[in-house]
Each structure stands twice: as structure tokens, then as C-alpha cells.
C-alpha positions in Angstrom: 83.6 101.9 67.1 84.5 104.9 69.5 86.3 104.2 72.3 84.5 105.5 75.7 86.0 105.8 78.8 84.2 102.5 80.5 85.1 100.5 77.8 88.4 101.4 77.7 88.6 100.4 81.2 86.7 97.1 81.0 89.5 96.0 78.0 92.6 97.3 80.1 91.4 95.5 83.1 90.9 92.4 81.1 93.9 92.7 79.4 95.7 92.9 82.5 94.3 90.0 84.3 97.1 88.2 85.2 97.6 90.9 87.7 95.9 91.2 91.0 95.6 94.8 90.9 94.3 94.6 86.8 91.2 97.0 87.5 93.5 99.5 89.4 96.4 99.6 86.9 93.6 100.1 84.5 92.4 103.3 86.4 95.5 104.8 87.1 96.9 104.3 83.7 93.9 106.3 81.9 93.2 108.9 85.1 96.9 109.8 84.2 96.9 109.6 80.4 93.4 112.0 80.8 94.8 114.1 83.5 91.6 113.4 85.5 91.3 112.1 88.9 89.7 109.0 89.4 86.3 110.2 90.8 86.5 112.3 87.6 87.2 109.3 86.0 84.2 107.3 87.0 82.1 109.8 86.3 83.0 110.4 82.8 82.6 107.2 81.7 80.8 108.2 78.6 83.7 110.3 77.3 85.3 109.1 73.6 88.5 108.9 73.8 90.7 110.8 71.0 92.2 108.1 68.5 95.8 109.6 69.9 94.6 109.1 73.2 93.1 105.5 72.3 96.8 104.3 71.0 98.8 105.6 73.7 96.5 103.9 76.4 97.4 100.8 74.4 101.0 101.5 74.8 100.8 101.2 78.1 98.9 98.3 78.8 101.5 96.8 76.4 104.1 97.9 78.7 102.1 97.2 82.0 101.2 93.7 80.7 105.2 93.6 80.2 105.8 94.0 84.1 106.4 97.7 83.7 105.3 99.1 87.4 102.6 102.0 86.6 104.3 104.8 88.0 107.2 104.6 85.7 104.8 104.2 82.5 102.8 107.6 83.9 106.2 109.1 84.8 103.9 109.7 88.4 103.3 108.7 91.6 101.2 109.8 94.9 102.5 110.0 98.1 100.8 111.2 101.0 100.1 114.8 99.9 102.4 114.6 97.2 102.5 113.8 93.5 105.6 113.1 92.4 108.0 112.3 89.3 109.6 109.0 89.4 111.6 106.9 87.1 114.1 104.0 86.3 116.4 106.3 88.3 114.6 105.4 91.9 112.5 103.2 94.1 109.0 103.1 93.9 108.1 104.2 97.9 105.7 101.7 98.8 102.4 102.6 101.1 104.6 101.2 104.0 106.8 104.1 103.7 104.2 106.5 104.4 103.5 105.1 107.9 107.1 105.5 108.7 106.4 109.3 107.3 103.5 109.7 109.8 105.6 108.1 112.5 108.3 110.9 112.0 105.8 113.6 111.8 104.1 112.3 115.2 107.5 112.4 116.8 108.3 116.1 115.8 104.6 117.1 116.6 105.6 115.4 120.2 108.6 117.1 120.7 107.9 120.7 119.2 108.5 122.2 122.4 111.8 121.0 122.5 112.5 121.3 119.4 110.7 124.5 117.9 113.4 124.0 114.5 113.8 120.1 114.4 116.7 119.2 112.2 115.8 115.9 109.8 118.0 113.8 107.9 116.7 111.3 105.3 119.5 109.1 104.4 119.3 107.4 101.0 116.0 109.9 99.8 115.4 108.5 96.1 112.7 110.6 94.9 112.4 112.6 97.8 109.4 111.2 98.8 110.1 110.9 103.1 111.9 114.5 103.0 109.6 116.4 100.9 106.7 115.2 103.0 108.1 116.2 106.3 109.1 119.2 104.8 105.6 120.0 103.9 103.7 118.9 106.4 106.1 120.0 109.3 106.9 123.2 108.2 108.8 124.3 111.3 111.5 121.2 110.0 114.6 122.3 108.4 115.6 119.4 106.1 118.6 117.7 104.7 118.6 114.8 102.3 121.5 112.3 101.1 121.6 109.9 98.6 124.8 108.3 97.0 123.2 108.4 93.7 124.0 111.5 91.5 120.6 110.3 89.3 118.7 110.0 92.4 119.5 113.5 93.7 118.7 115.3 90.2 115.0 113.6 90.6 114.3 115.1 94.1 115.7 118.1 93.2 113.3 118.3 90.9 110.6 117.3 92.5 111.3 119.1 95.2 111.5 122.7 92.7 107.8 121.2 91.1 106.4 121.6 94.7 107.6 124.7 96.1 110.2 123.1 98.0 113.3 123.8 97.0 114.4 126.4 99.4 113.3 124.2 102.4 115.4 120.6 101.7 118.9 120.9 101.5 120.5 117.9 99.4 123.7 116.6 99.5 125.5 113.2 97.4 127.3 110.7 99.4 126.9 107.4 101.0 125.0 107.4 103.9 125.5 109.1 106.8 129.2 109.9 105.6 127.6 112.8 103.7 126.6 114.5 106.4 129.1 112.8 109.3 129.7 115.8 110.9 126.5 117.1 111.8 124.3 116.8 114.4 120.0 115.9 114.3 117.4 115.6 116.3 115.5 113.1 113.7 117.5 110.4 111.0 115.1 108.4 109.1 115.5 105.9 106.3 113.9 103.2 104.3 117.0 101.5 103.2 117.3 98.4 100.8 116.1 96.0 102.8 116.1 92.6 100.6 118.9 90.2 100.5 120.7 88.7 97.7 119.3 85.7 98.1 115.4 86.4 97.3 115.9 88.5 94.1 114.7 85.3 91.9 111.5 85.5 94.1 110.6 89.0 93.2 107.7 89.7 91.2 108.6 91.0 87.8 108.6 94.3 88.2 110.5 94.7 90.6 113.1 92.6 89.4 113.6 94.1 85.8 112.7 97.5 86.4 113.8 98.8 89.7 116.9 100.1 90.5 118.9 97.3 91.4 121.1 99.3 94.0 117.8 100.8 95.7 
């Protein structure tokens, strides 16, 4: 029997329901896999999916029944504005971290007559999710971003290069602030690791075995 696009998301929800987001994993996953958004989504729900298209979807609820986080099985993830590549490499940025984005960006907006060409340092950048967003949303901002992770720093380079950004966010390696100790900012932001040795056993799954232990 062909495989439509509602029924393919009735199974992957119900094969993920040990999750508590099972219905969104499930529309993620094939908005991704289709390459349409998910109001597209919804409103295709008649659409047969290829038998190609059928098997890979399986794949990945295998993988997200596993504990795989979504964004590494899609290879994508939205931020703000953004959509960007992510992998084993870095964090995922959680929703928090877009509030701490907006709380920059009111800041800068704040102070634009005092600073017309506000310098920005995020320290420990990942994927380049917190830079590239001030970067594109404050456009006046002129950018740096560290991160003591070589693999780290190839990711946001790229992402920042997919996105038009390249010229606008300088990146450098090091380890914290020592990578940029002798300059000066008006803004420093940074969502660093913030959980302690002690409650890694009480991490969900996919957290524990897929993110980047040092992140």
C-alpha cells in the first residue's frame, strides 16, 4: 500500500511514543527528508511518498527511536532566522539561547548611538548560532567568534559561508577569552557548558550519548 504523507506521520508519531515530543520529531523528520516546510507539510498530506523516500524516513525513526536528537539525523537546525548545519561536532542551541540572542540585540539597539560599530565577541560559538544571528540581524555589528574546538570552528565557518556571512564574522581557535585577550568589546556573550559532572547520569539519552561531551 502507498505510503502518503499523513500516514507516514501517524506511524512515525506512534513509533516514537515514548517521546514527549513523538508528533513533532515526526514532522520535522519528514518536512526535512521532503524539503517542505511544515505548513507545506500539512497540507500535502495526500502526497505518496517515493519507496526511496519511504525507507529513508524509516531510517530515521530507527535512529530517532535510538535517542538520536533530530537535528543531527536531518543534518539541520532553525535558529531564530537561521537554518543551520549541525552535527556530532557541536551543541544543539536550545530555544533558551535565542532569548539570550534577543537580549544582546536589545542591548546594541539601546546603545546604537554610542556605539554606531559595536564590537561582539561570542566565546565558545559551536555552530555559530549566537554570532551569526547578531551578525544578521544587527548589521551595523562587527563580529568575532572563538571556540577552542578546531571541529567546532570548521562548522561555523561554514555555516556562516552558506548564509552570506562570511565576510562579516571573524573566527578565531582558542580557549576562551585567551583567544582574543588582547582586545577590547563593547558586547561578550556566551552560553557556556553549564552542567556539572555530577548530573550526567540524569541526562536524557540524547544528550548523553550524542552530544559533544566537552560542549
Amino acid at each position: 500500500m502507498p505510503l502518503t504523507v499523513a500516514n507516514a506521520l501517524r506511524d512515525g508519531a506512534a513509533r516514537l511514543a515514548r517521546s514527549a515530543s513523538a508528533e513533532a520529531d515526526a514532522l520535522e523528520l519528514l518536512s526535512r527528508l521532503l524539503g517542505l516546510t511544515l505548513l507545506e507539510l500539512r497540507t500535502a498530506r495526500v502526497r505518496v511518498l517515493s519507496a526511496e523516500e519511504a525507507q529513508r524516513f524509516e531510517s530515521w525513526l530507527a535512529r530517532r527511536a535510538a535517542g538520536e536528537p533530530v537535528q543531527y539525523i536531518t543534518g539541520r537546525a532553525a535558529f531564530r532566522s537561521l537554518d543551520l548545519v549541525v552535527d556530532r561536532r557541536v551543541l544543539i542551541r536550545r530555544p533558551e539561547t535565542e532569548g539570550l540572542v534577543e537580549a544582546v540585540l536589545t542591548v546594541l539597539d539601546t546603545e546604537a548611538a554610542r556605539w554606531p560599530r559595536p564590537r561582539v565577541c561570542d566565546l565558545g560559538c559551536g555552530s555559530g548560532a549566537i554570532a551569526l544571528s547578531i551578525a544578521s540581524e544587527h548589521t551595523a555589528a562587527i563580529v568575532t567568534a572563538t571556540d577552542a574546538s578546531a571541529d567546532a570552528l570548521e562548522l561555523a565557518r561554514a555555516n556562516a559561508a552558506a548564509l552570506g556571512l562570511g565576510s562579516r564574522v571573524r573566527f578565531i581557535g582558542g580557549d576562551w577569552y585567551d583567544a582574543v585577550s588582547d582586545e577590547r568589546f563593547e558586547v561578550v556573550v556566551s552560553n557556556p557548558p553549564y552542567i556539572a559532572t555530577g548530573e550526567w547520569d540524569e541526562l536524557p539519552e540524547d544528550v548523553r550519548s550524542f552530544e559533544p561531551h566537552a560542549a
